[in-house]
N, C-alpha and C positions, 0 to 999 in steps of 0.2 A: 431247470427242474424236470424238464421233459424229457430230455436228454439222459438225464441222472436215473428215469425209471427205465428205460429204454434197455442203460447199462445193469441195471438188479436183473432186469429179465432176463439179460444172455448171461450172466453170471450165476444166477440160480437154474438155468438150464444146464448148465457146465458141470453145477454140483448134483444135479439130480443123472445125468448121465454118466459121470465118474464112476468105477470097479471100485467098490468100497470093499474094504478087506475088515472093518466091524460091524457096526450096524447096519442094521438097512437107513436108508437115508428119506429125512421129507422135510420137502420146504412147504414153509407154513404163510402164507399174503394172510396179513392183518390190517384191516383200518376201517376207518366208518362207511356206512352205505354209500354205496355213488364212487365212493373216490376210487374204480378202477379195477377193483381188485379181480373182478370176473377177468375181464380185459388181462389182468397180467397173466393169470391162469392160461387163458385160451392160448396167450402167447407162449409160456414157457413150455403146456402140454406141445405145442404143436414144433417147437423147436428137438424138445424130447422123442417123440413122435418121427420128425424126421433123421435122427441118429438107430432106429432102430425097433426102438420099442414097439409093445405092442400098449395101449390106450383103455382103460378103462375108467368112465365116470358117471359120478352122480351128481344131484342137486339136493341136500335136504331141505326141508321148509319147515317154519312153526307148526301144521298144522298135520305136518308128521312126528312131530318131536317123541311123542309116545307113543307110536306107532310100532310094533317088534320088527326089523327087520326091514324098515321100508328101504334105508341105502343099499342094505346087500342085495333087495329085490332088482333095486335099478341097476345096477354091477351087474347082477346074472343075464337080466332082461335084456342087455345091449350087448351081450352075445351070448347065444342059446348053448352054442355047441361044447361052448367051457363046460359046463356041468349039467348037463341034461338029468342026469339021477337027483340029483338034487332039486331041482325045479319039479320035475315033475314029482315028487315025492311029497311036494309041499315043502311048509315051514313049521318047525316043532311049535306047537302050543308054548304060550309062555310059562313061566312056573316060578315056583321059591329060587329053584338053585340055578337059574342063570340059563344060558344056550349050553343045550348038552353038548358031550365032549364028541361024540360022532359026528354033530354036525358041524363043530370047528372042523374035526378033522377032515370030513367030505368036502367044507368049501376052501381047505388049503392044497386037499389033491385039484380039485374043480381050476384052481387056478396057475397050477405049475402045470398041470398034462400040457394045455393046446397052447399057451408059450413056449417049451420045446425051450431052445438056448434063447429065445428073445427074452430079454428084459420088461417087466410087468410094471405099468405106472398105474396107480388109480389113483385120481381123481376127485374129489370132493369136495362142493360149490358151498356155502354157508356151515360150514362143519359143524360149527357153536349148536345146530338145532340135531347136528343126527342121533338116532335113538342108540342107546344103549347096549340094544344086543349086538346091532350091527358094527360099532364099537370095537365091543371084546370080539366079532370075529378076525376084523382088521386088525388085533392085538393079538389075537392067536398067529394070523398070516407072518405077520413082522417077526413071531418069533419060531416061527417052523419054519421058513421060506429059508432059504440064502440071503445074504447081506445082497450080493450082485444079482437077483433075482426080480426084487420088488421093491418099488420108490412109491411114496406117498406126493400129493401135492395137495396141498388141503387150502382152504378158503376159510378165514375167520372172521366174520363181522361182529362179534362179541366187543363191548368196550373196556374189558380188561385184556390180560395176558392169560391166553388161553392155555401155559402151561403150570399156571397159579390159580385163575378164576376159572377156567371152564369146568363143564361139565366132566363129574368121576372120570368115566370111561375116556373120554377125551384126553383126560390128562393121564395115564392110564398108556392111553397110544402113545404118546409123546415124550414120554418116559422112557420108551422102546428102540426110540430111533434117534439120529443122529439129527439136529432141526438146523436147519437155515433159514432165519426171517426174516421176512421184506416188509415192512410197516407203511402203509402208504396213508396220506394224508389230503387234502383239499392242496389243488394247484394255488401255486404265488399267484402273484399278477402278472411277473416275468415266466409264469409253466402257461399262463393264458395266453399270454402273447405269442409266446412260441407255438402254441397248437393253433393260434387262429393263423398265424404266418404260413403255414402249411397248406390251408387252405384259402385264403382270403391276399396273402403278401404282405410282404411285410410291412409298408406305409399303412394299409387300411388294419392291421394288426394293433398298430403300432396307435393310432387313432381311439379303438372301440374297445383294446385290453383292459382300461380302467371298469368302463359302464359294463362290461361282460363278470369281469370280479367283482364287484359290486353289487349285482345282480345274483350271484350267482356263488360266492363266497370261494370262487376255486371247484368246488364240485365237480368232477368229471362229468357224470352223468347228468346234473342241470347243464353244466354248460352245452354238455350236448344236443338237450331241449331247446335251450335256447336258440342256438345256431339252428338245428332243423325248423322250428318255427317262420324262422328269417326268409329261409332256403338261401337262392340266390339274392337276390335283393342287397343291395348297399345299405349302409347308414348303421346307426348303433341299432340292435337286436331287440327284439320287443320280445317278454314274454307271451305263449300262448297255449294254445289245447297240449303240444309236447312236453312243454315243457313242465305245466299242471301235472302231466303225466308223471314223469320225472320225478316232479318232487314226490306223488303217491309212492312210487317204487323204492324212494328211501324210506320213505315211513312203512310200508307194508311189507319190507326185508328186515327190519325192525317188530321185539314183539307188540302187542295190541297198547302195552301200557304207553310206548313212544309215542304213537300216534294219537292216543285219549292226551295225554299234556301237551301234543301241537297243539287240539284243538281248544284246548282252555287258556294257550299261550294265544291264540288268535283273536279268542275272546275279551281275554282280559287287557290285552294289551303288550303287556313286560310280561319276563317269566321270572322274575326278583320278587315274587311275591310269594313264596313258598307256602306257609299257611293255605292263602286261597285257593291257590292253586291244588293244594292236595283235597280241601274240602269240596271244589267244583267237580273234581276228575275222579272222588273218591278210593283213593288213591295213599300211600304215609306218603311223608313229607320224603323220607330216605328216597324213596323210589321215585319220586320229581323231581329231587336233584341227581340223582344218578340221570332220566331222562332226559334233564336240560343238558347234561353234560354231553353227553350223547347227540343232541338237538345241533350245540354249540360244534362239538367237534363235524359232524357231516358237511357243515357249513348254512346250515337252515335258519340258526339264529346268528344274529350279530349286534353287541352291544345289549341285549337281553331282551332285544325285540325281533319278528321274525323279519328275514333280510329285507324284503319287498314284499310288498301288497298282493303282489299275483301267490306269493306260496300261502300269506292264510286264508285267502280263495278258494286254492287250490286243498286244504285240510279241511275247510268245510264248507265246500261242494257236497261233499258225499253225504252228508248230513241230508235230510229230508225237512222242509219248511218248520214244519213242527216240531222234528224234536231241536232243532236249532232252537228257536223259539223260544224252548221251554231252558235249554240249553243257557241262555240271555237272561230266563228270566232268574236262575237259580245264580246266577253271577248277579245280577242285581241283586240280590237282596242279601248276597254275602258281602260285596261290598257296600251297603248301607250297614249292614249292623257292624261290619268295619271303619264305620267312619270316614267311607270315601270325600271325596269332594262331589255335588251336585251334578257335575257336567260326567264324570266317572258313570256314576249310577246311571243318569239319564241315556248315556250312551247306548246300553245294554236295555232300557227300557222301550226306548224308540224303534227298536228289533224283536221285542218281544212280545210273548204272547202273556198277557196280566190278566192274573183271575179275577172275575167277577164274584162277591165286589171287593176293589181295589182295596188294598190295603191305607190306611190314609193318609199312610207319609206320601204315597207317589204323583200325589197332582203338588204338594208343597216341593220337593226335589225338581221337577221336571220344569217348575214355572223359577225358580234358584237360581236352576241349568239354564236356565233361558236366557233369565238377566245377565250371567256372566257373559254367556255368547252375543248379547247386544255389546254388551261392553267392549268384546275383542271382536268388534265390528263382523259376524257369524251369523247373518239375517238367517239361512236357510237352516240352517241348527237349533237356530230359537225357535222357527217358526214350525220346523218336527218337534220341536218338545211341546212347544204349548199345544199342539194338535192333538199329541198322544194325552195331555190334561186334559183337556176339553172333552173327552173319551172318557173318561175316566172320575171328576168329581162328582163326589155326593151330594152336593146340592144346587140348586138351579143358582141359588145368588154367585156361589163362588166359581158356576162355567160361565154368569156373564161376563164376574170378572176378568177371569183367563179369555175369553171369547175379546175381550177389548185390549188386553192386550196383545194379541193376535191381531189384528187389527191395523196395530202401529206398526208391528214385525213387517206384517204384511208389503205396507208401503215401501222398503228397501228389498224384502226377498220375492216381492210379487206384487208389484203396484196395483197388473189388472183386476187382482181381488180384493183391494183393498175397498174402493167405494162399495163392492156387493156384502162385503162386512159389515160394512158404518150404516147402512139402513138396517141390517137385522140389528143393530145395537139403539137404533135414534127411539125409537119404543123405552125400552129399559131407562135409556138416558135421562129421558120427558117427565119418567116418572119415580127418581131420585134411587133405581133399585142397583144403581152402581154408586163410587165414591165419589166425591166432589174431587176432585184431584184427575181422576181417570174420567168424568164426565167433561171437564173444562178439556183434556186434549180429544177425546173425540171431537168436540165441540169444534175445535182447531179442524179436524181432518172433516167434516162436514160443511165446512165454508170451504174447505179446499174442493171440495167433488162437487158446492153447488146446492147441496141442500141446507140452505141457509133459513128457513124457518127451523126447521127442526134445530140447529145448530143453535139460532137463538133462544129455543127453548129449553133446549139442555143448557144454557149459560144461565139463564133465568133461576134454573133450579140448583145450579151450584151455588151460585151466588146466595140464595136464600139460604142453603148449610153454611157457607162461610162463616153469615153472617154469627152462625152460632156456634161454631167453632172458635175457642183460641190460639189457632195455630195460625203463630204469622206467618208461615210456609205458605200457606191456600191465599189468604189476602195476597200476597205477592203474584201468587202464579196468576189467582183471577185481576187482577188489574195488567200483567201482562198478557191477558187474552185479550184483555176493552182496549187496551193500545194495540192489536193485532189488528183487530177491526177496526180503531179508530184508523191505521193506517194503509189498509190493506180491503177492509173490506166492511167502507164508511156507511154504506146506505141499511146496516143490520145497528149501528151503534144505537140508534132510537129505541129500538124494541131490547135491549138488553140490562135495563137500569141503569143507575149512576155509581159512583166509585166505590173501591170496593173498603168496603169497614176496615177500620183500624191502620198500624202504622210496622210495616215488619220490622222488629230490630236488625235484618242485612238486607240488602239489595240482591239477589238471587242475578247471577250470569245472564238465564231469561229475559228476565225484567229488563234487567240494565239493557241488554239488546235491542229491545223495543223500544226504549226510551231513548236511545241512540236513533234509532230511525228515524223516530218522532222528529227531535230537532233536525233530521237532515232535510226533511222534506218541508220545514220551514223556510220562510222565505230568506233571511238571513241565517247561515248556518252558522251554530256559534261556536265556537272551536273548541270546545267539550266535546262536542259527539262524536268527531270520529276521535279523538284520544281514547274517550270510550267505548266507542266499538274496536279497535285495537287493541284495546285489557279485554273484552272476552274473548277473542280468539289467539292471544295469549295465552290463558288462561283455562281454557275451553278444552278437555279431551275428547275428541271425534267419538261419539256413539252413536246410536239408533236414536237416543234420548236428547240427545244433545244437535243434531245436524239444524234443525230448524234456528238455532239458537244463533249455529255458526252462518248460515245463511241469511238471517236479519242481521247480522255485523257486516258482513260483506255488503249488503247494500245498502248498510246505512256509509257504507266509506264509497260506495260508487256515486249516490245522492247527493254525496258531500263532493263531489270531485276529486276526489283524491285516491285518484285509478290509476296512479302507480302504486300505490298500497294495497290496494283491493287486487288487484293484477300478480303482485307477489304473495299473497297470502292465498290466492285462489293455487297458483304452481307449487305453492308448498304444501296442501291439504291433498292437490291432486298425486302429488308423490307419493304419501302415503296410503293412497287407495292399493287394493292387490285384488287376485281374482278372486277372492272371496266380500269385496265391498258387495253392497247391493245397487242394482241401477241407478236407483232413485240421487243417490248421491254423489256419484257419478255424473249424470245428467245434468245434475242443477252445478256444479261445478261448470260444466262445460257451457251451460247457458249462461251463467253471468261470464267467463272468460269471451265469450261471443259478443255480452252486451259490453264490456270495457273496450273490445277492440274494435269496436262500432263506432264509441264515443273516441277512438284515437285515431278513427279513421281509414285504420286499417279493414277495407272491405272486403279482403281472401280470407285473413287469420276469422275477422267474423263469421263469414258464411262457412268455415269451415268446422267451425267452434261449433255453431248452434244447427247445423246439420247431425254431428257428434252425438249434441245433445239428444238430438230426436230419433237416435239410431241405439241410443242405451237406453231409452223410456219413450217409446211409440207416443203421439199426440191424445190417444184416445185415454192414456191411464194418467196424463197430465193434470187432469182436470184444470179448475179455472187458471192455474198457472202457465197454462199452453201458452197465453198471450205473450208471454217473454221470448222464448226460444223462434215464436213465429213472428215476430214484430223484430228480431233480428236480422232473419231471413228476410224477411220482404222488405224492409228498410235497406240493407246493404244490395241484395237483389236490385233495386229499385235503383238505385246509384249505380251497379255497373251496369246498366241498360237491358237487362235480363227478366225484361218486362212479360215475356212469356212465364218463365219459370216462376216469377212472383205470384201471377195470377192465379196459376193450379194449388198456391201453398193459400192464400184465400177463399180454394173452393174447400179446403180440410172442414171442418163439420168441428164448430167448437160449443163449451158449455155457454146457454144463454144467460148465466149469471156474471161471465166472466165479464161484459161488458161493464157492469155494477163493481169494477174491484180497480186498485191497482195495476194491475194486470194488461187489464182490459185497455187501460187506455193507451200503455205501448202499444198495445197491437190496433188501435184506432188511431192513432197518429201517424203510421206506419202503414198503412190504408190509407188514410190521406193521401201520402207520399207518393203511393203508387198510382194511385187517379190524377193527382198533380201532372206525373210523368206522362202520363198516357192519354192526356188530354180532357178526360173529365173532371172539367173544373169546377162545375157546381159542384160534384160529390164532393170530390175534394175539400170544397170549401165548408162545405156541410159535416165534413169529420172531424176537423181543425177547429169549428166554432163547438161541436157536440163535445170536444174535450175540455175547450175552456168552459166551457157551462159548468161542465159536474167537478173539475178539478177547483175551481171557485166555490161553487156549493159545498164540497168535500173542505174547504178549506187547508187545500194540499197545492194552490196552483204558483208549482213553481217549475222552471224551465229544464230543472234536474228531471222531471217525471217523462213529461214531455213541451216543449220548445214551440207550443201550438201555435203563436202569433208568428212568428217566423214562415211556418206552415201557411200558413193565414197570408202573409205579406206577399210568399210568392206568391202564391195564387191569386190575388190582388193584381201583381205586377203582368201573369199571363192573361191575365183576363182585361187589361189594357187600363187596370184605375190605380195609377201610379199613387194617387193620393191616397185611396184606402191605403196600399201599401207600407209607404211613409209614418201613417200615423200607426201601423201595428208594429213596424222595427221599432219607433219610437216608441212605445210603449213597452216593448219585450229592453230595452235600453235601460231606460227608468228601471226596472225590478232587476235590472242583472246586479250580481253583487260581486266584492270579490274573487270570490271562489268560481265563478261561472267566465272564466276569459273564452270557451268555446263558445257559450251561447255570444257573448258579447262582440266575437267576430264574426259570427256569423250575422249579428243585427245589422253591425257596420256594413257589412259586404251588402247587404238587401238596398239598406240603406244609402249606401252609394248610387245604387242602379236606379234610386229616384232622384239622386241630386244632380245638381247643375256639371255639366263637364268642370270645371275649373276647379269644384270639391271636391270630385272623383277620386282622383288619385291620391288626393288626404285621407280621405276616409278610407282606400282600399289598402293603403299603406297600414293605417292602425289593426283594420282588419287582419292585415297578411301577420303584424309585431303578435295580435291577442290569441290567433288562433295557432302558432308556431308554439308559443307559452304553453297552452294549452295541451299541445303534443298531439293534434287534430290533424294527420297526413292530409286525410282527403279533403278537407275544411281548407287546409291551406292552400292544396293544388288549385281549388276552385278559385279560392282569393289572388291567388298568384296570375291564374286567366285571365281574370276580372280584371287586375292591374296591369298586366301585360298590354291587354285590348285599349286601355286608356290613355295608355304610353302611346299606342300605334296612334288613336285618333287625336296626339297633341302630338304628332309629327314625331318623336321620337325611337326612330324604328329600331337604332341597338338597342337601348333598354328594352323594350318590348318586346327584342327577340331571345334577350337574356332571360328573361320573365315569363315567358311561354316555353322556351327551353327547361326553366325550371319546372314549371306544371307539369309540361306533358310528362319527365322525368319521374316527378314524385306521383303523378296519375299510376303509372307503370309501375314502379314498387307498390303502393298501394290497392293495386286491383279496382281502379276507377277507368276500367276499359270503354266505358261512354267517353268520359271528358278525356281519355287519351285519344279515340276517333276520332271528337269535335276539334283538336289541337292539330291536325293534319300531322303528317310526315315531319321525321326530325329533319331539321339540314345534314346533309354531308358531313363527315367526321372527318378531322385530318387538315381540312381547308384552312387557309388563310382567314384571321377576323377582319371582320366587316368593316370597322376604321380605318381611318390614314394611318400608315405607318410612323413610326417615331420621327423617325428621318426621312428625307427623299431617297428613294433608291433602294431601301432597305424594308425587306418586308417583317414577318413574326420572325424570330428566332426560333429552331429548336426547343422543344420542353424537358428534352432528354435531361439536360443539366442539372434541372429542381432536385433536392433533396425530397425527402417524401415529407417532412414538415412544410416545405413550400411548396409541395402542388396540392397538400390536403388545406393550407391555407387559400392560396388560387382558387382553388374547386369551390370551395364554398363562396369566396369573393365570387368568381363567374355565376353563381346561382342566386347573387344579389342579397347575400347579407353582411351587414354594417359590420364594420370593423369589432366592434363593441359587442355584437352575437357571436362574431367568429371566436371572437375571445372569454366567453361564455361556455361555448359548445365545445371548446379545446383546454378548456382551466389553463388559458396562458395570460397573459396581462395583452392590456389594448397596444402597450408598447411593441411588445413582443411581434404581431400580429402586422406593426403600421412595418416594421425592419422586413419581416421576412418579406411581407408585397414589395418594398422599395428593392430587394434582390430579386425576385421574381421580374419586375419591371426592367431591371436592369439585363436580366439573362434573356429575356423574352425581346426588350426593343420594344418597349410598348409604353405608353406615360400614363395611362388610365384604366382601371379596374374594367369599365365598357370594351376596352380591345382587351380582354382575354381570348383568346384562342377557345376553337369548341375541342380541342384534342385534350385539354383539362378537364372534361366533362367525365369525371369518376363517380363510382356508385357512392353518395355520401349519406343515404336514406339513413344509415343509422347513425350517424350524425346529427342528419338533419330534424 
């Protein structure tokens, strides 16, 4: 395409320099602003130009258009000595009848004298605007001159056919001459490529040509912005200040009406709105679509919207704050008595300047607009609209209302203002002058930040409306608030009354969520609750409204042990976050992904998780929920030996309510852990007992919360009283249930370390079968040490090397860089096993032979599991498993699963 203008331009040079034997001849460049058409001009004058001629030109502009005379003025001015009588005589006054006939005639001598035999071209930039009289002079010239005398070249950015649509006298000249027209249009994407290949080559051409059309719709003159923008600089082309430019210059070569419909196309959004659009720009409708037309053809709109962000910036930039403002406000209220949608109107409100006093639809609209934007997960959209409400209603009750929901927005588009919200609300709350409905969730977000009297007292007073209300909506939600705090945040349940009146005819998502938790944190979980926490987050669409809801499901299935469910439902909520999620739920995703991978052992994915978490929502906007994300940290911290870095996440400055929660006691058990490691073992022991107190008192003590007797036993065992020990595994033993095989291996494992050598290795065996179940990496590396060491002290030193080979392995994929140090150095890879060979004479064989079913079967046999797990963990039968070892054995030269070879020793972590 580039090419293709290239060839108009020496072709209409050809025909403008041609000895015409009728008319005088003029080529006419037509097409919209930008796409070039000066550019052809300059070239073809300058090709003309160098064949002989002599050059005259002008530029017209709208704000000559009635101007008498102004292009002849510039013709004359840009050379004096053509017609000096003429210039200095002045220009005739305008009148009835036209340009008198002397001065046609003066300025057709004025232009044949100082040409002499050269050929006369004039010139003329925007033609569509020049005035009239100068016009019929140029139509007097064309018909007194010679054909071979004088050529025209005219410039038409008009969007019709300037020898049908343009202006009289225009059409008038064009009547006169012989036309050749060149129509130029917006570059392809193939005219783009080409022109940046020129400059740029053709690979990085060939790269950026999309996002430059795209950007740019083909425009000559944008893409030119664009590119100087960039300069030199690689990479795709950012709009900026030229390009801004740029686009003014198509709008301002355009008359004023183009530019007044960019800027209501910018506001409104689409230019498909015809009506509004002529009503905003005051304006007929005829003459808005003509403009879009006009808009569309430059290249400025696409698809009926303007192409990119930076051009309706760039339309109203020039605007001044207030009349934009006012601008906003007169679009809002045309699309309100149109019938917009909520988030429409509110868009133009949130920008605008609203009279005082507000009209009284706009705090109803803008709190509407709100709600949808929570819904399509839009915190910082909600949280402009209800701000511009809050500004704006009539009366004190209905800005508390808007003021508390402001509030909840808060917590997802700006946590750290959320607590400075909920005390200017705990007043209002106290005192019944908000709803029961919107007082029960403040209620909720005031135990979160700590001010839990207040909290209870705004519960106090919902409750009392409930009770006289008969909507079984409010019963529902307030009995789902007394189980928040029955389970979450026990030591307020006293001061908040008893159950809440009446009986709902549904179970509300809510409800059922917390009733799920409930039974998790029971000491036998009964296999209803995580079924049902499963059906709400099913069930559950991700809002602002709804995140708490999805949050108490997930930990009532993490409670429950059943954190490969909780694990997939946290990766599949986290997909759908984008960058318009808010922190807040962001964060709590990533702190329970932290706390699953805690409970699997995995102490990298942890610490990396719940670092995550504290990088999308700072500790200090956490409130009492901090305890999770940091009781992540310093527990897996604590296990990789990273005893430094634990203790500086201990000196964080947390709420003192948080101790009194849920919460609290992750991260006091997990303080324990860390005094454990680091030799304080009174405190230690002093954490560990402070959690079973109040998890007993709470009537919550189960080992899903936190595991304290376990805590307790080792601390026991460091502290040299093997018997306290004993009797706390044995008690953490008794209450394990089913569902708990982590806690239950890890009892075993304690509980070996007091029994007799000869039990040892029983008990550490079941430990190593409960915590593999479990899916407990680092729980098992430990056990697998433990049993390794027992092996060595009953003389069995393959085993034991098998078994320590194992740990230190799975220490190492699991990020248990302590217990990989304490396991010393691997053996040598490659060597000979430790056993007698099969035969005399004959050592290991080659492994090269195996099939990769028989050395992933090997692999796992060298790392010590039973035929019956291998066949488990591979969904093969035990048969299948006993064949491939006895080929294995056979390839290898070896008669016992103890001589495997260490050259089998493959990554089977995920396997394992």
């Amino acid at each position: 395409m580039l090419t293709q203008r290239r060839e108009e331009e020496e072709l209409l040079g050809r025909f403008l320099t041609a000895r015409p034997g009728g008319r005088p001849r003029a080529g006419l460049v037509a097409g919209t602003a930008g796409s070039g058409k000066t550019t052809l001009l300059q070239g073809v004058a300058e090709r003309v130009v160098a064949s002989g001629a002599l050059l005259l030109g002008a530029a017209a502009s709208p704000a000559e258009r009635y101007l008498p005379y102004a292009v002849v003025e510039q013709l004359l001015q840009g050379a004096p000595p053509l017609c000096p009588g003429v210039v200095g005589a002045g220009f005739p006054q305008p009148g009835g009848d036209g340009v008198p006939e002397g001065f046609l005639d003066a300025f057709c001598e004025a232009l044949a004298g100082p040409a002499g035999n050269r050929p006369l071209l004039i010139a003329v930039d925007d033609a569509q605007f020049a005035d009239e009289h100068s016009l019929a002079c140029l139509e007097h010239a064309v018909r007194r001159l010679p054909a071979d005398a004088l050529g025209l070249l005219l410039v038409d950015g008009g969007s019709g056919d300037a020898r049908t649509d343009g202006s009289p006298g225009l059409r008038r000249l064009l009547d006169r001459v012989q036309v050749r027209e060149v129509r130029l249009g917006p570059l392809s994407q193939e005219g783009v490529r080409e022109l940046l290949a020129e400059e740029r080559g053709a690979a990085e051409a060939a790269r950026i040509a999309p996002a430059c059309h795209a950007a740019t719709g083909g425009n000559p003159l944008l893409l030119r912005g664009l590119l100087d923008d960039a300069g030199t600089g690689g990479g795709v082309p950012q709009p900026g200040e030229l390009f801004r430019q740029a686009v003014m210059v198509c709008l301002h070569s355009r008359d004023d009406e183009a530019l007044r419909v960019a800027r209501g196309i910018a506001v409104l959004g689409r230019a498909d709105r015809t009506r509004l659009l002529a009503r905003l720009t005051v304006l007929s409708e005829e003459t808005v679509r003509r403009c879009v037309a006009v808009l569309a053809g430059t290249g400025l709109l696409a698809g009926g919207v303007l192409r990119h962000e930076a051009i309706a910036g760039a339309v109203l930039q020039e605007l001044s704050a207030p009349s934009l403002a006012r601008l906003r406000w007169r679009a809002a209220c045309l699309l309100h008595d149109d019938g917009a949608e909520p988030g429409a109107v509110a868009r133009q409100l949130v920008d605008c300047d609203i009279p005082e006093p507000a009209a009284p639809w706009v705090p109803l609209v803008l709190r509407a607009a709100a709600r949808v934007a929570v819904a399509a997960n839009r915190p910082h959209f909600a949280a402009r609209c209800l701000q511009t409400a809050e500004r704006h209603c009539p009366d004190e009750r209905q800005r508390l209302s808007v003021t508390a929901e402001l509030a909840h927005v808060f917590w997802q588009a700006n946590p750290s203002a959320f607590a400075q919200r909920l005390r200017s609300l705990a007043g209002p709350a106290r005192s019944g002058l908000l709803p029961p409905e919107e007082t029960l969730r403040l209620a909720a977000g005031m135990l979160w930040t700590g001010l839990s009297d207040d909290a209870a007292a705004a519960i106090q007073q919902a409750g009392a409306a409930v009770e006289q209300s008969t909507d079984p909506r409010l019963a529902g939600e307030l009995r789902a608030v007394r189980l928040m705090v029955a389970t979450t945040y026990p030591t307020v349940l006293d001061r908040i009354g008893g159950a809440a009146p009446g009986t709902p005819d549904t179970v509300a998502p809510r409800l059922r969520a917390f009733q799920a938790l409930r039974a998790s944190l029971e000491r036998d979980v009964p296999e209803a609750a995580p079924a049902a926490a499963e059906e709400v987050l099913r069930t559950t669409a991700v809002t602002d409204h709804t995140h708490h809801q999805v949050r108490v499901a997930l930990l009532a299935l993490v409670y429950a042990e059943r954190l490969g469910a909780a694990g997939l439902w946290c990766e599949r909520f986290l997909a759908r976050t984008d960058a318009r999620t808010g922190p807040a739920w962001v964060s709590a995703l990533q702190a329970l992904r932290g706390h699953i991978a805690l409970r699997r052992g995995d102490l990298t994915k942890a610490v990396d998780c719940a670092r995550r978490s504290l990088e999308h929502l700072p500790a200090q906007a956490w409130g009492v929920g901090v305890g999770m994300p940091l009781a992540v940290l310093v527990e897996a911290l604590t296990a990789k030996g990273r005893h430094q870095d634990a203790a500086e996440l201990l000196e964080i400055p947390v709420p003192e309510a948080m101790t009194a929660t849920r919460y609290g006691m992750h991260y006091v058990y997990a303080r324990g852990l860390h005094q454990l490691a680091t030799g304080r073992h009174h405190a230690a022991l002093a954490d560990f007992l402070a959690c079973g107190e109040r998890l007993r008192g709470w009537d919550m003590d189960t080992a899903s919360v936190a595991p304290w007797r376990l805590g307790a036993a080792e601390t026991w065992l460091a502290m040299g009283r093997p018997d306290r020990a004993e009797q706390a595994a044995r008690e953490q033993l008794e209450r394990v249930t089913r569902q708990q095989e982590r806690v239950r291996g890890g009892a075993l494992r304690l509980l070996a370390a007091t029994s007799p050598p000869d039990r040892r290795g029983e008990l550490l065996q079941e430990a190593v079968t409960a915590l593999r179940a479990a899916g407990d990496g680092y729980g098992t590396a430990l056990a697998l040490a433990d049993l390794g060491r027992a092996h060595e002290r009953a003389g069995d030193v393959t085993k034991a090397r098998l078994l320590v080979r194992q740990a230190r392995r799975m220490a190492e994929v699991y990020g248990a860089e302590a217990l990989h140090r304490a396991l010393g150095p691997a053996p040598a890879r490659g060597g000979q096993a430790a056993a007698a060979p099969a035969e005399e004479g004959k050592g290991v064989a080659p492994v090269t032979s195996l099939t990769d079913a028989e050395r992933r079967v090997a692999a796992l046999a060298a790392y010590g599991y039973t035929n019956r797990e291998i066949a488990a963990k591979l969904f093969v039968t035990v048969s299948t498993v006993e064949q491939h070892l006895t080929r294995v054995y056979r390839k290898t030269n070896i008669t016992q699963r103890e001589d495997l070879p260490v050259t089998l020793d493959m990554d089977v972590a995920d396997t394992a």
